[in-house]
C-alpha positions, 0 to 999 in steps of 0.5 A, a space after each residue: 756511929 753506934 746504937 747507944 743504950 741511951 737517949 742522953 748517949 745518943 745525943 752526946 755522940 751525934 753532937 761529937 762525932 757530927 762537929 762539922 756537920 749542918 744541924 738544924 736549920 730554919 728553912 730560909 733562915 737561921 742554921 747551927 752546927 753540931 757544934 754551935 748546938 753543943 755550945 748553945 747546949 753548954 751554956 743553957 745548962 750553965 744558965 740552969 745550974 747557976 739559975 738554981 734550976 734542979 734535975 726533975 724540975 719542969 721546963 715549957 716550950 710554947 711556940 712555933 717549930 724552930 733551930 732555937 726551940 730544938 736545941 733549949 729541948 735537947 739541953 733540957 733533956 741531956 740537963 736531967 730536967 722535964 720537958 713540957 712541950 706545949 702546942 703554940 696554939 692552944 689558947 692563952 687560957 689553956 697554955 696558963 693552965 698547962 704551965 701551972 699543972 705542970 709546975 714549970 719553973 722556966 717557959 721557953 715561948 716564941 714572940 707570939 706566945 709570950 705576946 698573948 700569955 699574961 705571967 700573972 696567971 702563971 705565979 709559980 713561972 720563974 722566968 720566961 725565956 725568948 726562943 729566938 736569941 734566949 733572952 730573958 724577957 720575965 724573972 722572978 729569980 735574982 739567980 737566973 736574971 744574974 745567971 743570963 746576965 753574965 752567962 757569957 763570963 761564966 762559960 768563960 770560966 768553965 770552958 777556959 780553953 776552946 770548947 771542943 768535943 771532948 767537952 760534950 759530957 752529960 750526967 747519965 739518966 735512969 731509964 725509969 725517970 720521967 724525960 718529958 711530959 707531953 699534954 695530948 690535945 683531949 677533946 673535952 675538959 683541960 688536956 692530960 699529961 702524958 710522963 714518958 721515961 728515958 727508957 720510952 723514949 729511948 725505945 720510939 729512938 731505937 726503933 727508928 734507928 733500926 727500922 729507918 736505916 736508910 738515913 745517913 749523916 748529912 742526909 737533909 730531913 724537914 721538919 713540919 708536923 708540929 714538935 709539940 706533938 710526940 710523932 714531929 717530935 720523935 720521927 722528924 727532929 730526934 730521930 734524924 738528928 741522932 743520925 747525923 742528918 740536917 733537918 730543916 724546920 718549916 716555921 710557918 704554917 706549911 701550906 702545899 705552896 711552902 712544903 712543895 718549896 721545902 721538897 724541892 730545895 732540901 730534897 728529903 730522903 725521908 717524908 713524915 706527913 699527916 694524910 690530908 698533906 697527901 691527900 691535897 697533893 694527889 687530888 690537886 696535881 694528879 688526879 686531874 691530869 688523869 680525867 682527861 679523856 686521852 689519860 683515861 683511854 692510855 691508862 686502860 691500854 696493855 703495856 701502855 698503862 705502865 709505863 705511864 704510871 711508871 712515868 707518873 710515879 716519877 713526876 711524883 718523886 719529883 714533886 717530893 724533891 727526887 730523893 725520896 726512899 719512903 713516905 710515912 704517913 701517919 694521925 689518921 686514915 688516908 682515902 682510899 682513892 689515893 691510897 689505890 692509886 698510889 700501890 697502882 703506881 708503887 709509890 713508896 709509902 706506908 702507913 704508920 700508927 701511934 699515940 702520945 701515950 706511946 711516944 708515939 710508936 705503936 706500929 709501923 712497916 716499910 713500904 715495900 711489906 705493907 697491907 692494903 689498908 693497914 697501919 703496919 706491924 707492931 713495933 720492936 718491945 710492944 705487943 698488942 691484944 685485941 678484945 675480940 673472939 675473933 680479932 682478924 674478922 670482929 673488931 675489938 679494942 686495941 689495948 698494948 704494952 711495952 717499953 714504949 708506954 708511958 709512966 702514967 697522966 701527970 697528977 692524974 691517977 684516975 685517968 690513969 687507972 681508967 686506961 692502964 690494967 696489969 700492965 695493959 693500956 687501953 688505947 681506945 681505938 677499935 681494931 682488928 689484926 690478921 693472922 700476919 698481925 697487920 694492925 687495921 684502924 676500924 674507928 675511936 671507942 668513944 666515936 662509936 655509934 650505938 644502933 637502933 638495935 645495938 649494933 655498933 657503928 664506927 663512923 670513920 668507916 663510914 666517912 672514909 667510903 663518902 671522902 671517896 665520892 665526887 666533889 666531897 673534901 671531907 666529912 663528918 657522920 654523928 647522932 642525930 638522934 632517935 637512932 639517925 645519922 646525920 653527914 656534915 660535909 664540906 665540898 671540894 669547892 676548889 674542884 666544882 667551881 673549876 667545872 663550873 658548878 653551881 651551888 645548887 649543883 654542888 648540893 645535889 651532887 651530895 644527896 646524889 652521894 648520900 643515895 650511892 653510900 647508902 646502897 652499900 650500907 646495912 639498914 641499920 647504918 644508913 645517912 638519913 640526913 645531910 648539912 652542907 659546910 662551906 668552910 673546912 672543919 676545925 682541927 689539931 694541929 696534926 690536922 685530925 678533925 675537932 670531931 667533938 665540936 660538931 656533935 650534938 
């Protein structure tokens, strides 16, 4: 196959030259060929045409990642429509408002979302269509109702003759209209609407044909991050299928019970995941083993200490299915332990960066050339500047520009004034860049911390030093007024009841953390105040901490 100048190209041709091939399949479940999707593809298009729908016009999906929810994408992208990517768990009340913000007049939704969500509060929605068989479950439009009644003499009639692969043909796009408008999951208020061009998303697709060019047609791929999200979306379902790769959809929520299964059934070349997938992995199966008095005494051992870790780089593989090359982690920073552990042993992993606004790449190497801490390079067409005197040594806000960025907020123009400038987007992250332009994440612009004196405080930096300490599983710094900071923490409570531990213990063990962090600390950023947290702390679905929920 070869590099196309366009998304719809790109598509057309893995669908015709992949005819024969597994596509997507629903891990244990459902499978399609190339060529029952290019049919499926044929037949919603006739549906949309007959149906009235018009090129521009907005189409919704809410549900549950899927075989079936990819391929009402892709014919809604090679269709010339707008697609309108929608997390299945929002709220009823915010998937109501995301369809009618949107103008959608067609809503693909799984079972449960169109159990939960009333049409009532939705009046400008022609029809709701059920993901799993594409029935028409809700219509206020004669045409469409007729369209999918009959939707089976009508390719019929336009495919007399067996369709084949001479038959895939789409219109050609303009690289400047908008493909797909992509609500981020904002912490406040009602989300925004990110519009990203045939030619943004085209430039996130090259660019993983080119920079991941180990992956081949037939190669297996799991799908697990959420297709409503731009990363899952781009990096785990377009961009394999274009290759000619078989990707497999993890449908239900992927518990490290579930995703080992995954791995070691499809055996993935290629792994996306977000770190506290990881993070969970290295601590529960490795880490442990490593504590046992003879591991630590081997580990210490000339020679010893590498073919051990030479061993246990390849019982990880294993646990990872065996196949795979490289392992990109990406929607947040991963701790520093793992992290060191994993470069010890050369496991083959990198750490990329990107947003929706982006679509979502912004940076990213492979393994072999990564830094130490860092997010990667900046992407092919993007450049980035830093507001700093000094970017290498003083961080500053990370503003970029590029193919890959978007049009703009749908209906929103003063938010999207208040992030675009000359052409420059604010991505609202603080960071720094070396003189190699490696890209380090410090913390978000609107987490920042204002010190007694002025000094500013980036509490991710803060919260990634305290992860690192015994028995802690994640946290949380804030304000806690009067220039004080507060640590909420939940404990790895798995871990301290294996040993034994006592919840009086455990609390002890946290202040004893806090005193340890605090002596690496300046003054000025020191924890004066600790809450303990039974219970995991409320995320997105790409697993990043509802940060907002716990202040102040």
């Amino acid at each position: 196959m070869k590099p196309q100048n366009s998304v719809i190209d790109y598509i057309a041709q893995t669908l015709r030259e992949n005819w024969d091939r597994e596509a997507l399949t629903d891990f244990k479940g459902q499978s399609l060929q190339y060529r029952a999707v290019a049919r499926k593809i044929a037949k919603l298009h006739i549906a949309f045409e007959a149906g009235g729908i018009q090129k521009g016009d907005r189409i919704a999906f809410v549900g549950r990642n899927s075989a079936q929810w990819s391929v009402a994408l892709l014919a809604t992208l090679t269709y010339g429509a707008v697609a309108v990517p929608i997390l299945h768990d929002f709220t009823p009340d915010t998937i109501h408002h995301l369809i009618n913000h949107s103008g959608a007049r067609l809503a693909f939704m799984d079972g449960t979302a169109e159990e939960n969500t009333d049409p009532e509060a939705m009046k400008g929605l022609e029809g709701i269509v059920q993901i799993s068989d594409y029935s028409l479950v809700m219509s206020r439009n004669e045409k469409l109702t007729y369209a999918r009644e009959h939707l089976n003499e009508l390719f019929g009639k336009k495919y007399p003759e067996r369709f084949t692969p001479t038959d895939v043909k789409f219109d050609p796009i303009a690289p400047d209209t908008v493909m797909l408008i992509n609500y981020t999951s904002g912490s406040t208020g009602f989300s925004k609407g990110v519009m990203l061009t045939e030619h943004a998303l085209w430039s996130n697709l090259q660019f993983c044909w080119d920079g991941l060019s180990f992956l081949e047609p037939g190669d297996d791929m799991i799908c697990m991050l959420p297709l409503a999200h731009m990363f899952g979306l781009m990096v785990e379902m377009l961009h394999p299928l274009v290759k000619g790769c078989h990707v497999n959809f993890l449908t239900r929520t992927p518990s490290p019970k579930i995703i080992m299964a995954a791995y070691a059934e499809v055996r993935p070349k290629l792994i996306v995941a977000v770190p506290l997938i990881i993070d969970k992995i290295i601590r529960t199966r490795v880490f442990p083993m490593l504590d046992k008095p003879l591991m630590k005494v081997l580990t210490h051992v000339p020679f010893v200490d590498k073919k051990l870790f030479a061993r246990i780089r390849e019982r990880i593989i294993e646990t990872f299915g065996g196949n795979v090359i490289e392992l990109i982690i990406g929607g947040a920073a991963l701790n520093k332990d793992v992290e060191d552990f994993l470069i010890k042993i050369g496991f083959p992993f990198t750490v990329g960066y990107g947003m929706t606004e982006c679509g979502p790449l912004i940076s990213y190497c492979q393994w072999d050339s990564q830094k130490k801490g860092s997010c990667g390079r900046i992407v092919d067409r993007m450049e980035a500047r830093i507001d700093s005197d000094d970017p290498a040594n003083v961080p500053g806000l990370l503003w970029v520009r590029g193919d890959n960025v978007m049009k703009g907020y749908y209906k929103n123009p003063e938010a999207t004034d208040a992030v675009m400038k000359d052409g420059w987007m604010n991505t609202g992250d603080i960071c720094t860049m070396d003189s190699e332009n490696y890209l380090f994440i410090r913390g978000r612009d609107k987490n920042m911390i204002l010190g007694p004196s002025g000094q500013n405080i980036y509490p991710e930096e803060i919260e990634q030093r305290l992860n690192n300490l015994p028995y802690v599983a994640e946290s949380i710094v804030i304000d806690a007024g009067e220039g004080k900071l507060e640590a909420l923490i939940h404990p790895d409570l798995d871990t301290a009841e294996k040993q034994g531990m006592t919840d009086a213990q455990i609390e002890q063990q946290m202040k004893d953390n806090i005193k340890q962090l605090n002596t690496e600390l300046p003054a000025y950023s020191k924890i004066q105040g600790m809450r303990i947290f039974q219970d995991e702390f409320e995320k997105t679905p790409k697993r990043s901490i509802k940060r907002y929920l716990y202040m102040k």
